[in-house]
N, C-alpha and C positions, 0 to 999 in steps of 0.2 A: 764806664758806668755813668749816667744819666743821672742827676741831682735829683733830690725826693726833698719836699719840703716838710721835717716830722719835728712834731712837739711832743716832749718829754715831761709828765705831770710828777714833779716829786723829785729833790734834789738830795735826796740822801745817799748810798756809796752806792748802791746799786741803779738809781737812776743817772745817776751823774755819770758812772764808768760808761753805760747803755749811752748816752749821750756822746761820751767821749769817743766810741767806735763808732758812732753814726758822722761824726764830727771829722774821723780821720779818714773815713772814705766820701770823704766832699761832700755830704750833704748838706741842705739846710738846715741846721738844727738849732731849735729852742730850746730851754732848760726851763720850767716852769719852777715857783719855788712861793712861797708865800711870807717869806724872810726875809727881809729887805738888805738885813744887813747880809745875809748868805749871798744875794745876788748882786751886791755891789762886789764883793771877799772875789765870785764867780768870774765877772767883766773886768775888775780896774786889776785882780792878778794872776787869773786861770788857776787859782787853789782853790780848792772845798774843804778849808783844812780840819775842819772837825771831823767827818769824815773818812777822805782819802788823806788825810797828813799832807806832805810834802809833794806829792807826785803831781806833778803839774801837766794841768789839761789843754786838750789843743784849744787854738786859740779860735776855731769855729765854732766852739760850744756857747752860746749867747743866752742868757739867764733873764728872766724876766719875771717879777710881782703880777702884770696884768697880765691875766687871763686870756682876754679877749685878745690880746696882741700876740701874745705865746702861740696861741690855735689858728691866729687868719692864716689862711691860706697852706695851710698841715692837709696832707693827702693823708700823713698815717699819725696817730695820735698814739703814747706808748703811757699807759699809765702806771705807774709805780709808787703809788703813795701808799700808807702802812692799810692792811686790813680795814682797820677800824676808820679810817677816814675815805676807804674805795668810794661807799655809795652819794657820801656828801660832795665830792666832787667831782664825782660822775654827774651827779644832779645839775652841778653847778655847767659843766660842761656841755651838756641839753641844752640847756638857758642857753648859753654861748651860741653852741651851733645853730639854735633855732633865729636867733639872732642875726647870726649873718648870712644863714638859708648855703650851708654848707654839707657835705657830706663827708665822710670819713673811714679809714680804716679806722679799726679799735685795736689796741693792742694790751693785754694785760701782762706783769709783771711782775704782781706781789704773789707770795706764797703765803695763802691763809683762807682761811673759812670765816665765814661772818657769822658772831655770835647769835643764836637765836634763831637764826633763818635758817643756819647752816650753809649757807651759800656759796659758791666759787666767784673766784674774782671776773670770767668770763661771764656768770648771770647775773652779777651785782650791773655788769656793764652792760647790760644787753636790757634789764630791766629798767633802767633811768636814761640813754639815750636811744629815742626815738629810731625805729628803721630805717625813714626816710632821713636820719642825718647820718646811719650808718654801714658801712657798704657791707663790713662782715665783722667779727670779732675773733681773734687769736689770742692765744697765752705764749710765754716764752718760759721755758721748763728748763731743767738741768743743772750741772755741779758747775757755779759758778761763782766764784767767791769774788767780790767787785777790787777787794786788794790785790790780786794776781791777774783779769782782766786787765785794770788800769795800767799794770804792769807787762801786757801781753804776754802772758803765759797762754799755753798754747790752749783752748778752751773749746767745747765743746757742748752746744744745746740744740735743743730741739723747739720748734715752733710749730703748735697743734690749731688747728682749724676747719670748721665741719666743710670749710671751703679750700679745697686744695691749693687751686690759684692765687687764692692770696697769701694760702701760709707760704706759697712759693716767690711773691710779688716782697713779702719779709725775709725771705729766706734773705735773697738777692740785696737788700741793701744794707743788714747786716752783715755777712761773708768779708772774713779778708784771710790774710794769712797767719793771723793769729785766734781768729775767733770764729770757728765755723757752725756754720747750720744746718742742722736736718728737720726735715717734715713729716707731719704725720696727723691723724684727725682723729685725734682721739684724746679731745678736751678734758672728758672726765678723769681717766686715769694720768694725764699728763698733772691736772689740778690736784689731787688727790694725793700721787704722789710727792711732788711738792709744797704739801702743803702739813703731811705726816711725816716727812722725814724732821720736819724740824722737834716733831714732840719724843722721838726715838734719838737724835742730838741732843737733848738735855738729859737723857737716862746713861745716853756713853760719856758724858759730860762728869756727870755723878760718879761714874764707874770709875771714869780715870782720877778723880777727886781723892775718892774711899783707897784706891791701891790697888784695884782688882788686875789682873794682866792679860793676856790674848785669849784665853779662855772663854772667858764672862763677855770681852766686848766681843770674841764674836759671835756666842750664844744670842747679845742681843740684838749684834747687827741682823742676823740671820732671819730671828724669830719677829725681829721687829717689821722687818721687809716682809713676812708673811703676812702681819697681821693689815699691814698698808694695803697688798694686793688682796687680803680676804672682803676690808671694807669695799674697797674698788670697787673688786668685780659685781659685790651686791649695790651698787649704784650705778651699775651699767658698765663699765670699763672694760678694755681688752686686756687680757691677762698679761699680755707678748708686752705693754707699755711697760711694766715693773721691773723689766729686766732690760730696759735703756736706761735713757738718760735721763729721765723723768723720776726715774725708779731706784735702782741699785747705783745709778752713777752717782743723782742728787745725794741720798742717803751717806752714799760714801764720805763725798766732800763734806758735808756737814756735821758727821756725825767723826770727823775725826782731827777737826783742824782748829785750831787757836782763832781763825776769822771766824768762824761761824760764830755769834750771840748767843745761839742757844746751845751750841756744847761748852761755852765759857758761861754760862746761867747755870748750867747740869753741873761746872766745876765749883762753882760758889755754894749749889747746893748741897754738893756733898763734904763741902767745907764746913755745914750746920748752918748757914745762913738762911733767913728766912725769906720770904719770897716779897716780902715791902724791900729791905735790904736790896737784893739781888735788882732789881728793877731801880730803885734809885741809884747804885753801884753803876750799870750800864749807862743811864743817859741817853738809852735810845730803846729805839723798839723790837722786843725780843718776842718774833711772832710765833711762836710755841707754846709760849705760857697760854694766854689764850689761847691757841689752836688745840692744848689738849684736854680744855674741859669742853669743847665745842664738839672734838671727838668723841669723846666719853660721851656725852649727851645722844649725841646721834648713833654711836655703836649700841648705843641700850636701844632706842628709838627702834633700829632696824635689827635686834638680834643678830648683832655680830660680837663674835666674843673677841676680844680684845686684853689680855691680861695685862701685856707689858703698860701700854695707855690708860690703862685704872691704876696699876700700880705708880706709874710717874704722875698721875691726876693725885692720888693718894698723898703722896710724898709735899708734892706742890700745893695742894687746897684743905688738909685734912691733917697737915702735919705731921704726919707719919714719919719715921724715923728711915730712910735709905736701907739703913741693913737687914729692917723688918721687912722691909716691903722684895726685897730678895729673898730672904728664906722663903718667903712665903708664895713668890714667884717657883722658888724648888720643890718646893714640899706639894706644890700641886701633882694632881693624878697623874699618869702617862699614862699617852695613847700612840698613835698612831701618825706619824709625820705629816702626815701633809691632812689632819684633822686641823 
């Protein structure tokens, strides 16, 4: 395999793991980080320990504050920083490249929607750097949790791009024998799904909290992966995405594991904590909580009905009480399965 020189924007467990497999298949790789003291933690002992703990990273993952240093000379840029700071340093990274009259892949990373716009993390990046400094833009999807990555468990994602060539130019330098990659170009529902599983992870979160047992979560895993592929398909998506890795795989992993944030946000919840608590509690960014009033907003917007994501929007912004907001989930009408 041929070295790739990629910088990676965003040092948290899931940039930094993405780092670390680009790191063990000999690339060049950068860690961008805007933490001085995280990027010293990075260089002088290969931990990110707030993070990853103890799992110590190869030793070609190189961490950097400046910007402009991180990106010279990056054929593929991987950005991963939370939701809410995607388009500020997307903006920042324009500036950069126009600067040094470079050109790039784009690679997005984060699972979320941007408040207000509603946006995916593919057009937040597609909006603030320039064409001419970028060659195409990709997302990286699927059940991926960066504690079992770093660990090489055996891992499986998908990389979506309306340009096949390069989701396959990605495929090829993340691949090894613990982490493999499939392609596919279908942005919207790859983003989408990704980006709704986490608001159906803080409901299974809640569920296992309250006591409920296989029944309930798999009422909601089930119902909840419909109402992901319902919003989907009415924003253009291919149905066939929801039932990969983008879809029923991400949902899976996250809606049923102790790493995910936002199924341990859904366990606090239904511990009775409130939603200041629960977010001071973590210390990090639990991209669900926003992602399900951004949902809710745009499910009304576009007339998709959505119960379980009002009712977890309920629970989290409106106080509603968990065990209300399921009766009332049962006590709705029946119809027709696949209504």
């Amino acid at each position: 395999m041929s070295t790739t020189s990629i910088a990676v924007l965003g040092a948290g467990s899931w940039g930094t793991a993405l780092a670390n497999v680009l790191a063990e298949n000999h690339h060049d790789v950068r860690l961008w980080s805007h933490r001085a003291a995280q990027v010293a933690e990075i260089n002088e002992t290969h931990l990110n320990s707030k993070y990853l703990g103890e799992n110590p990273l190869h030793e070609g993952v190189v961490a950097y504050t400046d910007l402009r240093a991180a990106v010279a000379g990056a054929e593929i840029i991987l950005s991963v920083v939370p939701t809410k700071a995607t388009r500020e340093v997307a903006h920042k990274l324009q500036e950069t490249l126009a600067n040094i009259g470079q050109k790039v892949i784009l690679v997005g990373a984060t699972k979320g929607l941007e408040p207000g716009t509603y946006k995916r993390t593919s057009e937040m990046l597609a909006e603030e750097v320039d064409p001419k400094y970028r060659e195409a833009v990709a997302v990286i999807e699927g059940p991926s949790h960066a504690e079992g990555t770093i660990k090489h468990d055996p891992t499986l994602v998908s990389v979506a791009s309306d340009d096949l060539k390069v989701a396959e130019r990605v495929q090829a330098v993340f691949t090894n024998a613990s982490f493999r990659v499939y392609t596919n170009d279908d942005l919207v529902g790859s983003e989408i799904g990704g980006a709704l599983k986490n608001v159906i992870a803080i409901g299974a979160g809640a569920l296992e909290s309250l006591g409920y047992d296989a029944n309930a979560k798999a009422a909601l895993f089930t119902r909840g992966l419909a109402e992901i592929a319902r919003l989907g398909q009415a924003l253009g998506a291919n149905p066939l995405t929801f039932m990969g890795l983008a879809g029923v795989g991400d949902l899976y992993a996250t809606a049923t594991s102790v790493h995910s944030r936002n199924f341990r946000a859904g366990l606090q919840l239904g511990e009775g904590k409130s939603l200041d608590e629960i977010v001071a509690h973590m210390g990090m960014v639990i991209e669900g909580i926003s992602t399900t009033k951004v949902v809710h907003e745009l499910a009304q917007q576009k007339h998709v009905d959505m119960p379980i994501t009002k009712a977890i929007y309920q629970v989290l912004y409106e106080n509603q009480d968990p065990k209300d907001a399921i009766a009332e989930l049962m006590g709705r009408p029946v119809h027709q399965e696949g209504e």
